[in-house]
DRENDO-1510 file (C-alpha; in Angstrom, 1 decimal, always signed):
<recs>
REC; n; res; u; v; w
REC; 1; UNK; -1.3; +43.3; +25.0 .
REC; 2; UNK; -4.3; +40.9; +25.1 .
REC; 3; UNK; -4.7; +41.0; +21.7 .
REC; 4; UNK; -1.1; +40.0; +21.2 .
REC; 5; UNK; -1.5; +37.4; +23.2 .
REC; 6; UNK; -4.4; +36.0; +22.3 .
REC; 7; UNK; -3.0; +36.0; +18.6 .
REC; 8; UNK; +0.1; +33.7; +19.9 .
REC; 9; UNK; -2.1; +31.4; +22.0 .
REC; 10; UNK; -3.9; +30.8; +19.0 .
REC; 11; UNK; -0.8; +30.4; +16.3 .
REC; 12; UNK; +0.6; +27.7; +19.0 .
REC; 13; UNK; -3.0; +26.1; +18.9 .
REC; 14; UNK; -2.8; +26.3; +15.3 .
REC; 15; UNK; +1.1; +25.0; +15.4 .
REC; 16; UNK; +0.1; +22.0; +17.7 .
REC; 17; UNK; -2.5; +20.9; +15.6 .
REC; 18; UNK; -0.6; +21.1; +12.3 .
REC; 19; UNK; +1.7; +18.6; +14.4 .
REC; 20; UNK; -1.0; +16.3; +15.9 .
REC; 21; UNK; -2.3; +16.2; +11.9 .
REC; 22; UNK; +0.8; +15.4; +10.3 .
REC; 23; UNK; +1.5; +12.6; +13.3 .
REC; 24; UNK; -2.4; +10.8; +12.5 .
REC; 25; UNK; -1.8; +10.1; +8.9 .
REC; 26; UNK; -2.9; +7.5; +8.4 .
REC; 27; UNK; -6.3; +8.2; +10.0 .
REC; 28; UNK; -8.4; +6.0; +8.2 .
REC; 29; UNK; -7.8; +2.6; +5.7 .
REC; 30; UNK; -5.4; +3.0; +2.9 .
REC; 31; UNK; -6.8; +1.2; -0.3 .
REC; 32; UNK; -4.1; +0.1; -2.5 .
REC; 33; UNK; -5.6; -1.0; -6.3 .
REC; 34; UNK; -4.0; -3.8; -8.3 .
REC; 35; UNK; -5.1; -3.4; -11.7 .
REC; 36; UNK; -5.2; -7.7; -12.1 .
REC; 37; UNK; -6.7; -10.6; -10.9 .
REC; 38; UNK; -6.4; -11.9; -7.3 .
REC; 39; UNK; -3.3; -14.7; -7.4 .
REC; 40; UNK; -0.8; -13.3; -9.8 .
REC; 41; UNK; +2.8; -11.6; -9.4 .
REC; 42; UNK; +1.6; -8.1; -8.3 .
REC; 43; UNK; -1.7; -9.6; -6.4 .
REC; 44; UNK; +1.3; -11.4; -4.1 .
REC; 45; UNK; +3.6; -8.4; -4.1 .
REC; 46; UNK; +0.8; -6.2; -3.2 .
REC; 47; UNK; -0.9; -8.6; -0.3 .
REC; 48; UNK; +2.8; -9.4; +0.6 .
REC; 49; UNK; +4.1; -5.8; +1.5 .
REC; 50; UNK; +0.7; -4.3; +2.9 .
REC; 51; UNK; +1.2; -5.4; +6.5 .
REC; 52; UNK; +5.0; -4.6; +6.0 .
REC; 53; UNK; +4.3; -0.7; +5.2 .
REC; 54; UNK; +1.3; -0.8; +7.9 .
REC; 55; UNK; +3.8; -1.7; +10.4 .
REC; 56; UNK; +6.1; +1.2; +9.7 .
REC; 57; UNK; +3.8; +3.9; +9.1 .
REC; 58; UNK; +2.9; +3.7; +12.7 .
REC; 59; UNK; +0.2; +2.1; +14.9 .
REC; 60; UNK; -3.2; +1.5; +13.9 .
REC; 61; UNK; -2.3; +2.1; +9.8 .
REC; 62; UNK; -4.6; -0.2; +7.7 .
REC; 63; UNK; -4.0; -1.1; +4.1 .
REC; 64; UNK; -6.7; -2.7; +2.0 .
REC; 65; UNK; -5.9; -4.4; -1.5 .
REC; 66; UNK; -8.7; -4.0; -3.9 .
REC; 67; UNK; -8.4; -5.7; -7.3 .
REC; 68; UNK; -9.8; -4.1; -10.1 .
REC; 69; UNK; -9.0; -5.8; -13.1 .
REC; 70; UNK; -9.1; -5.0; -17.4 .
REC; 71; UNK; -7.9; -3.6; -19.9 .
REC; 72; UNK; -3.9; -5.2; -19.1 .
REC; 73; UNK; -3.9; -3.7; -15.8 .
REC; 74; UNK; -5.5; +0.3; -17.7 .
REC; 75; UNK; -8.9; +0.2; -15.3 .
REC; 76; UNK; -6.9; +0.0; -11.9 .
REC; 77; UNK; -3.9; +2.6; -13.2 .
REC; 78; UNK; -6.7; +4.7; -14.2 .
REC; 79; UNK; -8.3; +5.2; -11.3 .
REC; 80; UNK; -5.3; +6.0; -8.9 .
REC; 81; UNK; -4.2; +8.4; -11.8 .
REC; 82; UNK; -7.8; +10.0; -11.0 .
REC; 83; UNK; -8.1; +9.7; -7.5 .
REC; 84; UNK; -8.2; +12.4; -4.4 .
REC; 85; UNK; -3.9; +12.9; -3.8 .
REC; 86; UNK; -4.2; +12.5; +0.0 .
REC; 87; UNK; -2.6; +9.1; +0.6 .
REC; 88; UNK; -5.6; +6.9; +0.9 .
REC; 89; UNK; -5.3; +5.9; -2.4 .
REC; 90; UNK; -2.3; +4.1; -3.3 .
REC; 91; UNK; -1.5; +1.7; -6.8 .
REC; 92; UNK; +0.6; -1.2; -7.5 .
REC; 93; UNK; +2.4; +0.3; -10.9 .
REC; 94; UNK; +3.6; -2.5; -13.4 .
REC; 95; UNK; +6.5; -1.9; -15.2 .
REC; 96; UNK; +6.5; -1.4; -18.7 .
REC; 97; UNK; +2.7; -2.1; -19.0 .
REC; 98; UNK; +1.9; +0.5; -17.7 .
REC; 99; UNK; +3.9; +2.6; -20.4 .
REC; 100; UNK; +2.7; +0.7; -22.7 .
REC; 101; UNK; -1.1; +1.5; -22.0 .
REC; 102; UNK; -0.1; +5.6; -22.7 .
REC; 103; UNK; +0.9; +4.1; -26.4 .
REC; 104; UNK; -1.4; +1.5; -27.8 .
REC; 105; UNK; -4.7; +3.3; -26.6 .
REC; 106; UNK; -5.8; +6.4; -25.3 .
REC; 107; UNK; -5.4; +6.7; -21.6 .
REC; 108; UNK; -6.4; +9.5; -19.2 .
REC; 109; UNK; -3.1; +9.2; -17.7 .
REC; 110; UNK; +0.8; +9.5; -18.4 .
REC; 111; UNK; +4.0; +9.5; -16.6 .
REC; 112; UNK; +3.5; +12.8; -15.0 .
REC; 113; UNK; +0.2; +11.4; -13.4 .
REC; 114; UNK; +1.9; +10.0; -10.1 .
REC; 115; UNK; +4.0; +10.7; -7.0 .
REC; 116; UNK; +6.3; +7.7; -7.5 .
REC; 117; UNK; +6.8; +5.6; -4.1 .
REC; 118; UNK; +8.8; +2.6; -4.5 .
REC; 119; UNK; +9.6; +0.0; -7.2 .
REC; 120; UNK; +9.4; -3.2; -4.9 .
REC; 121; UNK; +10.0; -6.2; -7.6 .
REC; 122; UNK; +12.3; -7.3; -10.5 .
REC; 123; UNK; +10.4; -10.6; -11.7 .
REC; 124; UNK; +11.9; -12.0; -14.4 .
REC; 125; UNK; +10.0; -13.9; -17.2 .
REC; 126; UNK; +9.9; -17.9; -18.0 .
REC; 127; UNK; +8.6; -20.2; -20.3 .
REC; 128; UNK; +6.7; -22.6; -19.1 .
REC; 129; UNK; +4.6; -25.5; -21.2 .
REC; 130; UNK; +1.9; -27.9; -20.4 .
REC; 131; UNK; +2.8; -31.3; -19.3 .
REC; 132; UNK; +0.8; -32.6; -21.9 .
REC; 133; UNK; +2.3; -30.3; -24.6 .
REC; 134; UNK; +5.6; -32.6; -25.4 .
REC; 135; UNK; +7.1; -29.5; -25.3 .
REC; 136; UNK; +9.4; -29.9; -22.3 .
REC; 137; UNK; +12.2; -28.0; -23.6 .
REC; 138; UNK; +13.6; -25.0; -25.2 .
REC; 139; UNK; +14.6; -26.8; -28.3 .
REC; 140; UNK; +11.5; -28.2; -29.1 .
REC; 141; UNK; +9.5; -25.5; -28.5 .
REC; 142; UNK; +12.0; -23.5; -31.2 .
REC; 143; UNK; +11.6; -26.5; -33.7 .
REC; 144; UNK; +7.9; -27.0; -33.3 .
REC; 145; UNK; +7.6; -23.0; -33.5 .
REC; 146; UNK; +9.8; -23.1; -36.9 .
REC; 147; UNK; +7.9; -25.9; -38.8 .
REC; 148; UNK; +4.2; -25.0; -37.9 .
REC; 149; UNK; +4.4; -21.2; -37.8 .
REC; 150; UNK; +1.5; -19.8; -35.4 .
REC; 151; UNK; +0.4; -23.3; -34.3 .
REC; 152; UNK; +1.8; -22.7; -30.8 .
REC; 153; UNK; -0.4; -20.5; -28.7 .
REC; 154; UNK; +1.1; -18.7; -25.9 .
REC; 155; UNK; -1.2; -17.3; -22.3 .
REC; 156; UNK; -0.1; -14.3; -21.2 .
REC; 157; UNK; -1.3; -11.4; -18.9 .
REC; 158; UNK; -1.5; -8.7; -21.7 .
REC; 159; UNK; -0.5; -7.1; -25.0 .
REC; 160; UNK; +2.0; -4.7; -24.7 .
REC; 161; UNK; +3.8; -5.8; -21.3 .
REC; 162; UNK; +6.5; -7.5; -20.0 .
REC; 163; UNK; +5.0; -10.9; -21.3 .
REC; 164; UNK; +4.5; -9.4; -24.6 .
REC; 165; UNK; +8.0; -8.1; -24.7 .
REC; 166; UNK; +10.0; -11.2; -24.2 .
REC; 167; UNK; +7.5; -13.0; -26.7 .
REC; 168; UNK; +8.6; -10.3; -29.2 .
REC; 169; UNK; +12.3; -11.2; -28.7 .
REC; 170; UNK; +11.9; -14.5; -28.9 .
REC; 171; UNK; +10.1; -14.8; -32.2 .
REC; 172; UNK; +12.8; -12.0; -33.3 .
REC; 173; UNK; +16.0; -14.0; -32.3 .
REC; 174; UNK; +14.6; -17.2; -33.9 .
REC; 175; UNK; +12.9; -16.3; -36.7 .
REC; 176; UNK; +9.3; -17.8; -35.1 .
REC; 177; UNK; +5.7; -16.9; -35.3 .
REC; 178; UNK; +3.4; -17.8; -32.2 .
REC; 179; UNK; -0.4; -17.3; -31.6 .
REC; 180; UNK; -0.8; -14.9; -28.9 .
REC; 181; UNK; -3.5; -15.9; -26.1 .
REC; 182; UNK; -4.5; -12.6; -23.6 .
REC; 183; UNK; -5.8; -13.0; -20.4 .
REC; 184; UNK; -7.1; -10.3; -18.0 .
REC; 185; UNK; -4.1; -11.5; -15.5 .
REC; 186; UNK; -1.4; -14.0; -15.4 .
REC; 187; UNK; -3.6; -16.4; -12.9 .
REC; 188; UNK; -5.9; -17.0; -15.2 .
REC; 189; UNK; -3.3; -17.7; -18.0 .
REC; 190; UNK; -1.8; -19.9; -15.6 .
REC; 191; UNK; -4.9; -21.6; -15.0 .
REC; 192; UNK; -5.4; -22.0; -19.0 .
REC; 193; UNK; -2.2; -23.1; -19.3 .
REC; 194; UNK; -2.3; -26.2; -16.8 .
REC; 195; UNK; -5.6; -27.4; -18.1 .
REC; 196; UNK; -3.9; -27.3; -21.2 .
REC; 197; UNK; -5.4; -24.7; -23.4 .
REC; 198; UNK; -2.6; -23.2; -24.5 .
REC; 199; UNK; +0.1; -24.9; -25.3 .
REC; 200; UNK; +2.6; -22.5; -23.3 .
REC; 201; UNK; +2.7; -19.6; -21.3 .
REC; 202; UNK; +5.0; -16.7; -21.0 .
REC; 203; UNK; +4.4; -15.8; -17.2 .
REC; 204; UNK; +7.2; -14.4; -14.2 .
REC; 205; UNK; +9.3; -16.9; -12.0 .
REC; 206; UNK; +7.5; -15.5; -8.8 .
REC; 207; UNK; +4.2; -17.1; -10.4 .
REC; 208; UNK; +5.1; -20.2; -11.3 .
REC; 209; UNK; +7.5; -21.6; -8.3 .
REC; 210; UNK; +4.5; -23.1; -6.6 .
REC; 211; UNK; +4.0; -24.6; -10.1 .
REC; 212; UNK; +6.7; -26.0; -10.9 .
REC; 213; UNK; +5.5; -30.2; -10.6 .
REC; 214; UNK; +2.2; -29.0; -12.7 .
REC; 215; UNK; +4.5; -27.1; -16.0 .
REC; 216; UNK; +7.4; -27.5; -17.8 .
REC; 217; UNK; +9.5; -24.4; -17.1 .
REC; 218; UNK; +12.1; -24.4; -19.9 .
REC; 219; UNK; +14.2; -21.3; -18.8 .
REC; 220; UNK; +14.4; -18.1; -17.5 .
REC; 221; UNK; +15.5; -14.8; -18.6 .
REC; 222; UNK; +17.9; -13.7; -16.8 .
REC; 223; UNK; +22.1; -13.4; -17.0 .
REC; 224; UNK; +22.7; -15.5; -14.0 .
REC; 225; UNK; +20.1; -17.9; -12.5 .
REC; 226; UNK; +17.9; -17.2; -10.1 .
REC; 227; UNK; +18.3; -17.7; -6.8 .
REC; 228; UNK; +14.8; -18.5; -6.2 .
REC; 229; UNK; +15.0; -21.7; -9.0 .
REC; 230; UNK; +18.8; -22.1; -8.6 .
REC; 231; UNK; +18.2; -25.5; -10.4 .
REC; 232; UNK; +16.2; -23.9; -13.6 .
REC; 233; UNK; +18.8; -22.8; -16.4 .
REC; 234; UNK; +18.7; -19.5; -17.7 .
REC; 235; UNK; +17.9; -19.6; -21.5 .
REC; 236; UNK; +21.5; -17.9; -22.3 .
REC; 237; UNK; +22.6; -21.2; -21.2 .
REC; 238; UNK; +20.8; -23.1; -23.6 .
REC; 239; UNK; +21.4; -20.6; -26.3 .
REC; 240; UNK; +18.9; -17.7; -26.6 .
REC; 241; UNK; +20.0; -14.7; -25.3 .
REC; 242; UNK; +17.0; -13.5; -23.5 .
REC; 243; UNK; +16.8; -11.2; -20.6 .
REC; 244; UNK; +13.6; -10.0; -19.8 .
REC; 245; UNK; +11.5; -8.7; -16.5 .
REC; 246; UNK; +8.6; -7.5; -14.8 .
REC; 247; UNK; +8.9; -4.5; -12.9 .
REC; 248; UNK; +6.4; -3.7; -10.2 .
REC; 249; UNK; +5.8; -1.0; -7.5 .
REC; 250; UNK; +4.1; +1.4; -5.8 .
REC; 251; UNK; +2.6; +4.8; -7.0 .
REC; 252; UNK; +0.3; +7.6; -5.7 .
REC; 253; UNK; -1.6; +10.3; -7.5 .
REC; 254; UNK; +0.1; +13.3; -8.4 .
REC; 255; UNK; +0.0; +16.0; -6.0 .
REC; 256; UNK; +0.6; +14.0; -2.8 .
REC; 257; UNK; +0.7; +16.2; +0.5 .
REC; 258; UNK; +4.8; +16.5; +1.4 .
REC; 259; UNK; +4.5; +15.1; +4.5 .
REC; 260; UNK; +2.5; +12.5; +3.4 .
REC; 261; UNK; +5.0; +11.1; +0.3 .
REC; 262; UNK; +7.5; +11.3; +3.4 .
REC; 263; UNK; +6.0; +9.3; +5.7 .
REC; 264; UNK; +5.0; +7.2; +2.7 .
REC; 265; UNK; +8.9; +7.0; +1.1 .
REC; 266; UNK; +10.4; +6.1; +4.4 .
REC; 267; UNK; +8.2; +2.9; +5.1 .
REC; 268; UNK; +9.1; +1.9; +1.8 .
REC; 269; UNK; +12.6; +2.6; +2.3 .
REC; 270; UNK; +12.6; +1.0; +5.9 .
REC; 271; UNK; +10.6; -2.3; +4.2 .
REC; 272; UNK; +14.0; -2.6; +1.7 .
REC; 273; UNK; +15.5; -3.9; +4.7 .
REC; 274; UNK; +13.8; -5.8; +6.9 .
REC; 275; UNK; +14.8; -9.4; +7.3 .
REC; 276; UNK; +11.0; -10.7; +7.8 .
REC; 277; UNK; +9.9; -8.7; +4.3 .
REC; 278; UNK; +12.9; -10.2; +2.0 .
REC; 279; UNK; +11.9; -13.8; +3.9 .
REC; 280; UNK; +8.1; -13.1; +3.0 .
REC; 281; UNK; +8.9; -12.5; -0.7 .
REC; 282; UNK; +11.4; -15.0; -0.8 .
REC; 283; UNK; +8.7; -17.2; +0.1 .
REC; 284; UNK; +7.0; -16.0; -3.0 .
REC; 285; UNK; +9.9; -16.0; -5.1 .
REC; 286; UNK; +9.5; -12.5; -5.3 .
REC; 287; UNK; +12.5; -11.2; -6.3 .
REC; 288; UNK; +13.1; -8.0; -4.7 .
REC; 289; UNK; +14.6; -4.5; -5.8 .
REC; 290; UNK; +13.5; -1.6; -4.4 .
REC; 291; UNK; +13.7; +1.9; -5.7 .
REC; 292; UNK; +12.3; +4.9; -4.1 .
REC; 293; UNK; +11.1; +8.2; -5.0 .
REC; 294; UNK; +12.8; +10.3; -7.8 .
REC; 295; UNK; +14.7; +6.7; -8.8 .
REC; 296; UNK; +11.9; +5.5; -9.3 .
REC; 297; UNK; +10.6; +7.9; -11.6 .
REC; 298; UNK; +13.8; +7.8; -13.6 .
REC; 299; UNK; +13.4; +4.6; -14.1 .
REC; 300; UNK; +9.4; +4.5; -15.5 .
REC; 301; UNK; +11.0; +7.1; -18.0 .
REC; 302; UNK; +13.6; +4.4; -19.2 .
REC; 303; UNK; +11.3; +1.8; -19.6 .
REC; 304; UNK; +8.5; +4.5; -21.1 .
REC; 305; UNK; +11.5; +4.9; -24.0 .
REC; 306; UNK; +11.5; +1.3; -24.1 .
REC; 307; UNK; +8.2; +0.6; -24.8 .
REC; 308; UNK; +8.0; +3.6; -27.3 .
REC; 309; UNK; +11.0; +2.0; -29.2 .
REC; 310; UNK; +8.9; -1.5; -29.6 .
REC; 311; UNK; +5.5; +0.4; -30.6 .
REC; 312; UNK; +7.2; +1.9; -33.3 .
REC; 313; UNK; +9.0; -0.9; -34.7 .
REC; 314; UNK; +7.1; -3.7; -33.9 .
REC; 315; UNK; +3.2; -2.7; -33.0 .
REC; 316; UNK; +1.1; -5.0; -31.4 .
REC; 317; UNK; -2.2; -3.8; -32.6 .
</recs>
């Protein structure tokens, strides 16, 4: 009888603390890994929703960004793909770089890699100039592009991502050649770009709306303008169909703990609609559009087909 109940004293012990475990997480810092320099799009996504997902996973959660840049985003991707699964490791996920990095090189990751949080941002691409360029809009940048082939070069983050994408379909749709310019993150292209060292730029509307007195944004690509630069045309309005985007989220390692992707799914799914985080981002003409869990996942195997569709028939090694 003893025996018995020792052996259900101690399974409630054993209850209670599985219960006092599962409340603590987080019990110690998150760090959260953005594979690019400090000051571009998915620096400001990442240092904009960190307090917002600290406040909803509970009291005393701490998130630190760490920015590891190289290799177009590869080095920081890499290590959450490689990293303990037990929450303290998170990843801002770019979307379809990151894809693209399982194609054009080897990589010790793939899609399977993560637990897939949230999407948080659809950014979508502009062209933007250097004052001192001449270049100051859409037109001329075609007919400079079309009578000096190459002459033109173009900053962007990295080979094989969103920037890279929309460069592709613009040299496709008219017939244009352009000398491609890498940086290790759209800040420093940026940066290039206003001290007029390339001639133009290929960056996302959420890193040049602080910008805008500096460049000459000739469009963006999207259907409808943007509500964030409700005064910039799109480029379907000036004739060139281009729709083109950056998306950029959230991801774990594979193997995440249950109750630990829950916690972690439901702040991000909380966050989608708070009032004070679509004012923050708005703010940083981030364009939001959040997608959680297995969405998600769908979604990074879309875009993977997308990017495999390019390498194939346009390679940019």
């Amino acid at each position: 009888m003893k025996t018995t109940m020792k052996c259900a004293a101690l399974a409630g012990v054993m209850i209670l603390a599985g219960g006092m475990a599962l409340a603590e997480y987080p019990e110690k810092p998150i760090q959260v890994i953005v594979g690019y320099s400090a000051g571009g799009g998915t620096d400001v996504m990442a240092r904009t929703t960190a307090p917002f997902i600290e406040k909803y996973l509970g009291e005393g959660a701490s998130i630190v960004v760490k920015n590891m840049p190289g290799a177009s985003g590869q080095i920081g991707i890499t290590e959450v793909a490689n990293s303990d699964p037990d929450g303290y490791t998170l990843g801002t996920f770019n979307l379809p770089g990151m894809m693209a990095r399982t194609l054009d090189r080897q990589a010790d990751y793939d899609r399977d890699s993560f637990t897939y949080l949230a999407n948080v941002v659809n950014d979508p691409n502009v062209i933007v100039t250097s004052k001192n360029s001449g270049l100051d809009t859409i037109d001329k940048l075609i007919a400079e592009a079309k009578e000096n082939p190459g002459a033109i070069t173009v900053g962007m983050s990295s080979l094989g991502g969103d920037d890279h994408f929309m460069l592709i379909k613009l040299q496709n749709m008219t017939e244009t050649e352009f000398t491609i310019v890498p940086f290790k993150g759209s800040a420093p292209a940026r940066t290039a770009l206003m001290g007029g060292h390339v001639a133009m730029g290929i960056l996302n509307i959420s890193e040049v709306a602080n910008f805008q007195e500096e460049l000459n944004v000739l469009g963006v690509a999207l259907a409808e303008r943007s509500d964030f630069a409700p005064d910039l045309p799109t480029f379907a309005e000036q004739g060139v169909d281009l729709i083109n985007g950056s998306m950029r989220g959230v991801v774990a390692p594979a193997g995440l703990p249950e109750d630990v992707e829950a916690k972690l799914l439901d702040a991000f799914t909380q966050l989608a609609e708070d009032p004070e985080f679509i004012a923050a981002m708005k703010a940083t003409a981030n364009p939001v559009e959040v997608v959680t869990g297995a969405d998600f996942k769908a979604l990074t195997g879309d875009l993977y087909d997308l990017a495999k569709e390019v390498w194939e028939t346009t390679p940019w090694n």
